[in-house]
C-alpha positions as CSV (number, residue, x, y, z in Angstrom):
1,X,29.1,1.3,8.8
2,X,28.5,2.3,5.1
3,X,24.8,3.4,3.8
4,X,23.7,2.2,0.3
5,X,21.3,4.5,-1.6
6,X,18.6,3.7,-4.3
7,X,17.1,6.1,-6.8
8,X,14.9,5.3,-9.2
9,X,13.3,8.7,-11.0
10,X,11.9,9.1,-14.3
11,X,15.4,10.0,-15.8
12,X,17.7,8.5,-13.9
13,X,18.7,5.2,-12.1
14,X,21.2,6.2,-9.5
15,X,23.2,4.0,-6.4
16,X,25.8,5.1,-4.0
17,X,27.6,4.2,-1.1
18,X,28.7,6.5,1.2
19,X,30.6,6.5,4.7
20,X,30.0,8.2,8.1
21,X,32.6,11.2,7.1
22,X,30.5,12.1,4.1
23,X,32.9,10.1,1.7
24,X,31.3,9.2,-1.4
25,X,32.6,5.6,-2.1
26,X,30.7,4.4,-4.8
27,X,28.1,6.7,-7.0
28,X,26.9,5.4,-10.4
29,X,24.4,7.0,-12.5
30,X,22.5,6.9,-16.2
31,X,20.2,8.8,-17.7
32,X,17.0,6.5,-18.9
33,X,16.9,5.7,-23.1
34,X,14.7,8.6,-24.6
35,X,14.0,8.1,-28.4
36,X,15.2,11.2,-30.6
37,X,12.1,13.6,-30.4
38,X,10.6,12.6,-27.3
39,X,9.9,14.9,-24.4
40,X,10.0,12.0,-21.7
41,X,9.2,8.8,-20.8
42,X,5.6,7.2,-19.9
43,X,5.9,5.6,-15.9
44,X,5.7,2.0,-17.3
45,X,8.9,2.5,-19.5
46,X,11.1,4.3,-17.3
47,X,10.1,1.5,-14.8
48,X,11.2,-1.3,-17.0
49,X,14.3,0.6,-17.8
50,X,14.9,0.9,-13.9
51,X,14.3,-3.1,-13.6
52,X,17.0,-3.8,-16.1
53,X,19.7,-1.3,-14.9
54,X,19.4,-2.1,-11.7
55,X,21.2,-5.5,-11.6
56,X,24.3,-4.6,-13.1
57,X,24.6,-1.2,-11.1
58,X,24.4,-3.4,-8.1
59,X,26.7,-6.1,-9.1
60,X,29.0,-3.6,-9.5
61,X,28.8,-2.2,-6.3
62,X,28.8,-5.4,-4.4
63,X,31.8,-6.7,-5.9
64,X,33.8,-4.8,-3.6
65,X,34.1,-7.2,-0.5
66,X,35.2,-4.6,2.1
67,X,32.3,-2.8,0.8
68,X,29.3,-5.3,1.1
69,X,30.7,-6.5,4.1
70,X,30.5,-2.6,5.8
71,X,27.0,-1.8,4.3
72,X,24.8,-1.0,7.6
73,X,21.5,-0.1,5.7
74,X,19.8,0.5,2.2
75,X,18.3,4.1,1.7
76,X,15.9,3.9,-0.9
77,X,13.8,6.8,-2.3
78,X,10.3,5.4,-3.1
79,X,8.1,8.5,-3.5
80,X,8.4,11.7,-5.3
81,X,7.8,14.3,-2.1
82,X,7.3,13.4,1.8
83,X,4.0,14.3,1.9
84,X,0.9,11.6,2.3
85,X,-0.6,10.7,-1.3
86,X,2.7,11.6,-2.9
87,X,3.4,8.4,-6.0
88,X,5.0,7.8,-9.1
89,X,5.3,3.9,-10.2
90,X,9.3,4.4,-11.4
91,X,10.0,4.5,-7.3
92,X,8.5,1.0,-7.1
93,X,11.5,-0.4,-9.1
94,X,14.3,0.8,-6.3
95,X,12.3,-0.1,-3.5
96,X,11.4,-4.1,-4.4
97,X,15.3,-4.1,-5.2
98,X,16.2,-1.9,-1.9
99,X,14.0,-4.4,0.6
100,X,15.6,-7.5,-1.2
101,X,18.9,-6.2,-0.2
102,X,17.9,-5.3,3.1
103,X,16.7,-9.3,3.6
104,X,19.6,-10.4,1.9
105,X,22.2,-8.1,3.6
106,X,20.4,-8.4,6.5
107,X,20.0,-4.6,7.3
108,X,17.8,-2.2,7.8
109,X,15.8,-0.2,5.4
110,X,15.1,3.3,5.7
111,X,12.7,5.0,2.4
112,X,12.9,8.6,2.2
113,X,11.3,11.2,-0.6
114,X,13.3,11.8,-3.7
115,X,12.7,15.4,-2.6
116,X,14.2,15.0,0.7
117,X,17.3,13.3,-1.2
118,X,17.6,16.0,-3.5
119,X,17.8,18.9,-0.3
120,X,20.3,16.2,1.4
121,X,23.1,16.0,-1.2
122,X,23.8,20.1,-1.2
123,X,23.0,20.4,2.3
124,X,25.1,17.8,3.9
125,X,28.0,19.6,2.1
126,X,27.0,22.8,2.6
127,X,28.4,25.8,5.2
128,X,25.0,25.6,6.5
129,X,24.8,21.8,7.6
130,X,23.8,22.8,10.7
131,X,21.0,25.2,10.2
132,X,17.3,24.3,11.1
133,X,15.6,26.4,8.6
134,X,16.5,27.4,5.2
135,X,14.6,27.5,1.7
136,X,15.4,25.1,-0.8
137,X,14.4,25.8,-4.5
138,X,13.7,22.0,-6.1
139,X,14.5,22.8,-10.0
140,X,14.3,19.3,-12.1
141,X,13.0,18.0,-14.8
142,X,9.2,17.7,-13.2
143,X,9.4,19.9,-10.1
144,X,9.5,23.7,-9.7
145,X,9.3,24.4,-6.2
146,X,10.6,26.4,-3.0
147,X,10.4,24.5,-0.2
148,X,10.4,25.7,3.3
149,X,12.5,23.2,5.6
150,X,12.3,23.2,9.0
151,X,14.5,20.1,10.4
152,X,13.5,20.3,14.0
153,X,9.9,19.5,13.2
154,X,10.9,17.6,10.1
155,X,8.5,19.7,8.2
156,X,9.0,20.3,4.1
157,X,6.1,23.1,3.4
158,X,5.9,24.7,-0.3
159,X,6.0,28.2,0.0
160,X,6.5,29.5,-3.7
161,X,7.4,27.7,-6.9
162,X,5.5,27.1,-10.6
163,X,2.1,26.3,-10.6
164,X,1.7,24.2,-13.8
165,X,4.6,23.4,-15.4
166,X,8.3,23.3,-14.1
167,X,11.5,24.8,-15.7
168,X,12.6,21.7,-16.5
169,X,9.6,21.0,-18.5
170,X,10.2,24.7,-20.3
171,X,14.2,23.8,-20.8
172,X,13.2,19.9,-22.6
173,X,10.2,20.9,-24.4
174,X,11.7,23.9,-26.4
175,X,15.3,22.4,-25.9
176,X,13.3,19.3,-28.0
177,X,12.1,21.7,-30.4
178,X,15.7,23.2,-31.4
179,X,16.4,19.1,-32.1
180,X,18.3,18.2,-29.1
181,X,18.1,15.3,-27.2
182,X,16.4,14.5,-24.2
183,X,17.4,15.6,-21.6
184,X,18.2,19.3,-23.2
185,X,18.6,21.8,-20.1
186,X,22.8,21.1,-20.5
187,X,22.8,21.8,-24.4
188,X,20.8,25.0,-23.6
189,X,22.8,26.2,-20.9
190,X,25.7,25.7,-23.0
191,X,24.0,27.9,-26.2
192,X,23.4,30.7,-23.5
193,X,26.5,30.7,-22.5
194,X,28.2,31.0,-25.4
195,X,26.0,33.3,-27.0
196,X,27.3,37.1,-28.0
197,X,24.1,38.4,-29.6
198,X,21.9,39.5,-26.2
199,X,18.2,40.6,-27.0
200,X,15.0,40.1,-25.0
201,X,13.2,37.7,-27.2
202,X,10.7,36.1,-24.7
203,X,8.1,38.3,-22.5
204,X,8.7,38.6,-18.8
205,X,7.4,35.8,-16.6
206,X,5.1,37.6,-13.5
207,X,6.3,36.0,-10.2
208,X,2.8,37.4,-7.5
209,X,3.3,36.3,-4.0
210,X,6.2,34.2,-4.9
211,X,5.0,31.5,-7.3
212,X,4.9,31.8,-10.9
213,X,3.5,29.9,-14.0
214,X,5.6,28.5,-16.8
215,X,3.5,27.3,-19.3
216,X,3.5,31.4,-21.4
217,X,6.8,31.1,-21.9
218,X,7.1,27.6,-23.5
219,X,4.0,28.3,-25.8
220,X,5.9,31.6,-26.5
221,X,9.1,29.2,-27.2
222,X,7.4,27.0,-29.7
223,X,6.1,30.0,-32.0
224,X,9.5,31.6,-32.6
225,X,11.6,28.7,-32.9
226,X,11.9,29.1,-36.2
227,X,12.9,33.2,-35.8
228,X,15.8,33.3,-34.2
229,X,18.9,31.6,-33.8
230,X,18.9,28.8,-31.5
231,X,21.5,30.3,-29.4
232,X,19.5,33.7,-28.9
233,X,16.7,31.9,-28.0
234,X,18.7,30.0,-25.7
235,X,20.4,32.9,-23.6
236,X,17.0,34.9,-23.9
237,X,15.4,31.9,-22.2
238,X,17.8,31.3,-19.9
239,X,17.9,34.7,-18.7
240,X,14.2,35.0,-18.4
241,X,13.7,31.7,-16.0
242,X,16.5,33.4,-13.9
243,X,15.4,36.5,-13.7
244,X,12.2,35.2,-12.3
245,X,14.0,32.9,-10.2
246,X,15.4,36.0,-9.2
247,X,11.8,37.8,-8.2
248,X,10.8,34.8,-6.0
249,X,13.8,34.6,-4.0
250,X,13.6,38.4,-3.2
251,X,9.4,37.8,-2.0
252,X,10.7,34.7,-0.1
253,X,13.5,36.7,1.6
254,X,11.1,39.7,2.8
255,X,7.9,37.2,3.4
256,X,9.6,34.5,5.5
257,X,12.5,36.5,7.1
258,X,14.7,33.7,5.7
259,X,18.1,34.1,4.0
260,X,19.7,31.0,3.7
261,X,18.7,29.2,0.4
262,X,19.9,25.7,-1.4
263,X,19.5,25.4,-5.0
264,X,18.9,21.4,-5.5
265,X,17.7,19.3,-8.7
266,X,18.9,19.2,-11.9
267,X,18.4,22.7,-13.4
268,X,20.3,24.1,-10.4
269,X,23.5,22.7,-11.7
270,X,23.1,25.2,-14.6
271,X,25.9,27.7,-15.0
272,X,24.1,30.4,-16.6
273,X,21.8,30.4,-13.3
274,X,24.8,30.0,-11.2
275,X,26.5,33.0,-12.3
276,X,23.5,35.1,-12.7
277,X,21.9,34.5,-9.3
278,X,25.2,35.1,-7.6
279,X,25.7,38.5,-9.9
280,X,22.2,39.6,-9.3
281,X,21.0,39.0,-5.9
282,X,22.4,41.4,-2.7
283,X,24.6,40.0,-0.3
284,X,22.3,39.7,2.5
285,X,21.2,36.5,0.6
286,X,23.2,33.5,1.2
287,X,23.3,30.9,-2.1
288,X,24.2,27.6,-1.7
289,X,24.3,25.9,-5.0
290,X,26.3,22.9,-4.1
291,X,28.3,21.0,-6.1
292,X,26.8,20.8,-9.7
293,X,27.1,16.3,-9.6
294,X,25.1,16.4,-6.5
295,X,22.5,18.4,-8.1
296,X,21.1,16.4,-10.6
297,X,19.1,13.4,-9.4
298,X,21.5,11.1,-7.5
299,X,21.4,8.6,-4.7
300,X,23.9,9.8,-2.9
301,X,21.4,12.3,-0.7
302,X,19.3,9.6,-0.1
303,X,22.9,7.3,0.8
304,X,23.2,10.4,3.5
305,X,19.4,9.8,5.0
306,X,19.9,6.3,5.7
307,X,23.2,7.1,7.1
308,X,22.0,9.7,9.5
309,X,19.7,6.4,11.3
310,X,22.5,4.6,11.7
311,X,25.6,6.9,12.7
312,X,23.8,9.2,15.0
């Protein structure tokens, strides 16, 4: 039996079909339309947006007879966290599609947090599949946070992590501001790479009891955007949110006794942060960064949850 995931955030549509070996057999994604000099999308946009992607990425998928005949569920992700109270509207578009399928297919269907996809898609593949407790940082566009995971109790408890804004946020809004497009954390992460010209531009971001807050250093960003080259801002930046990634792994490590950790969410797929953390951090701490596709929002960790109801 094959599960069929849904994801519906506000900056991707994503579906996916995946098998009981962990094959993906399907994954199709697209970044929601931002107009040139936005910073995001308001709910009621991306949710339209959703509704009229959503056809065609499932006609697509169904066309496959051997597929649609094998689908045993629909995994849909139709909140943002797995917490009580936790909403956004733009979920709303992949679960009224998910439970017509689920009628139509007749199926069951399983709904899961686009969090708890997010940890799935780098865990699932990951030399630590099997562990009960780990930290995963969540790094996207609207989330900063590290999140304690207990699977035996099913527990997701925030133990660290931004407490206004996320890096994400930080990446887009001064990533905006240099005149990319939205999303901008890839053209950054780029600049920083290629930059040869190193020099601490931005202040040190304070990390006390491992959270953080983000919103300095973007207020610092805008003011000197026009005093430096964009690619010294963009390593300075970079190096900055990683260094202070840095900090709050080390507090997590010693606080929680933990030493297993999964980078998840779209900034995690970064390259800079991949080869910094992994240069900077001792041995004792095992990264699992996962592979860089399955860290940007994707259905495919929410394809896994459903799975895991039906194959186990």
């Amino acid at each position: 039996m094959l599960s069929f995931g849904i994801d519906t955030s506000n900056y991707k549509t994503s579906v996916a079909i995946v098998a009981q070996d962990g094959e993906i057999l399907f994954d199709k994604r697209s970044f929601l339309d931002v107009k040139k000099g936005q910073r995001g999308l308001r709910q009621s946009e991306a949710f339209f947006q959703h509704v009229n992607r959503l056809p065609d990425f499932i006609c697509d998928l169904l066309g496959n007879d051997i597929i649609r005949e094998a689908i045993g569920c629909i995994a849909v992700s139709d909140r943002p966290r797995p917490v009580a109270g936790s909403y956004m509207p733009v979920f709303s578009a992949g679960l009224s599609f998910a439970r017509a399928l689920s009628a139509a297919l007749n199926v069951p269907l399983y709904a899961f947090s686009h969090q708890e996809g997010h940890v799935e898609a780098v865990r699932y593949y990951s030399a630590i599949k099997e562990k009960n407790s780990f930290i995963c940082f969540h790094f996207s566009g609207g989330t900063t946070e590290a999140v304690l995971v207990d699977r035996k109790r099913g527990s997701f408890d925030i133990v660290g992590g931004s407490k206004d804004i996320s890096y994400g946020q930080v990446l887009d809004r001064i990533g905006v501001a240099l005149g990319f497009d939205f999303p901008c954390g890839e053209n950054i992460d780029k600049l920083a790479l290629a930059c040869t010209k190193h020099r601490d531009i931005f202040s040190p971001i304070k990390v006390n009891d491992c959270f953080l807050n983000l919103s300095g250093i973007e207020s610092q960003g805008q003011r000197i955007i026009e005093s430096y080259p964009p690619d010294e801002i963009a390593w300075s930046l970079m190096n900055r949110l990683c260094c202070s990634i840095e900090k709050m792994t080390l507090q997590l490590c010693k606080k929680y006794q933990i030493s297993d950790f999964i980078f998840a969410g779209g900034v995690s797929a970064s390259q800079y942060l991949r080869r910094y953390m992994k240069e900077s951090l001792p041995d004792k701490i095992n990264l699992v960064m996962g592979d860089p596709g399955l860290s940007t929002d994707n259905a495919v960790g929410t394809a896994l949850l459903g799975g895991n109801k039906i194959w186990l």
